[in-house]
N, C-alpha and C positions, 0 to 999 in steps of 0.2 A: 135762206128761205126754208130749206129743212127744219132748222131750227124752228122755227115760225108756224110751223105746220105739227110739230112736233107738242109744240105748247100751245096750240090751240084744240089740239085732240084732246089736250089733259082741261084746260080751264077757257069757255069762247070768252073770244076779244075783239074790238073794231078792228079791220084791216085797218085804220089808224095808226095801230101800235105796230104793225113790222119794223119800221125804224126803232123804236124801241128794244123789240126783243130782239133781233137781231144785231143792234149796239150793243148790246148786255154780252152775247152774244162771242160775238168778234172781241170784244174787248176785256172779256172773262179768260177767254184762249191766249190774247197775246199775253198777258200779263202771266198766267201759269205758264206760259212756254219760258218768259224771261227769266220767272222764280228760277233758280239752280237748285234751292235750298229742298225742292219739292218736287220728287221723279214724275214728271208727266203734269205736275203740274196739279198732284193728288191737293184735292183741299184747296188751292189756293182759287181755280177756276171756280170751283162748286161756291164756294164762298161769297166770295165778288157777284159771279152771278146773281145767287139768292140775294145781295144785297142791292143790287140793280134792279131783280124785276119786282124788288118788294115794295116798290112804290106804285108802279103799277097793277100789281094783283093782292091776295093776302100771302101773307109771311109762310103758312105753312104751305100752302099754292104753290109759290116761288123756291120754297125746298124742293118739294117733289120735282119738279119741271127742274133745276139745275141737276137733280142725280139723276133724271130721268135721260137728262142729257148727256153725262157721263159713259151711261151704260147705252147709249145711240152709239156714243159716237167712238166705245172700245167694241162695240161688234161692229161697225163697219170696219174696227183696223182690223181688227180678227178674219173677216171675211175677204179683205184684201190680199192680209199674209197668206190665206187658205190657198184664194186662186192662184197669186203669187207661187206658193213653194208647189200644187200642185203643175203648172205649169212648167218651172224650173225643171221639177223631178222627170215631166215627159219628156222636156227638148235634151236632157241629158241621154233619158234613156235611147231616145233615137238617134242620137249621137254614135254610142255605143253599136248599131246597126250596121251602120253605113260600115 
């Protein structure tokens, strides 16, 4: 649904199409997770995608919204790892306390 909301802030669409974008979606992801050939899945996801939502919107549309989704969805890993290692780093340091 992220996703969905994500590509409709760049280009509006009928809530019709969430099945849509979000198939493109889910199914851009699996497929670069499986690629081995492609760290993370660079290129392979963005790809598929654009060629998934390119029937439902225009081509250059469907660029933007697949890198747009790229760079979503490596700052949420980013922000993850952030809380993550900050976290880590305290429960160590109060470890160290005790």
């Amino acid at each position: 649904m992220g996703f969905y909301f994500l590509s409709i802030s760049i280009y509006p669409m009928p809530p019709a199409s969430i099945a849509s974008v979000t198939g493109a979606f889910f199914f851009s992801w699996v497929i670069g997770f499986v690629a081995v050939f492609a760290p993370g899945g660079l290129g392979v996801r963005e790809g598929l995608m654009w060629a998934m939502l390119s029937g439902i919107m225009p081509q250059h549309i469907a660029l933007v919204i697949a890198f747009a989704g790229r760079i979503w969805w490596t700052a949420s890993e980013a922000v993850v790892f952030l809380i993550s290692f900050a976290t880590q780093k305290r429960s160590t340091r109060q470890g160290k306390q005790t």
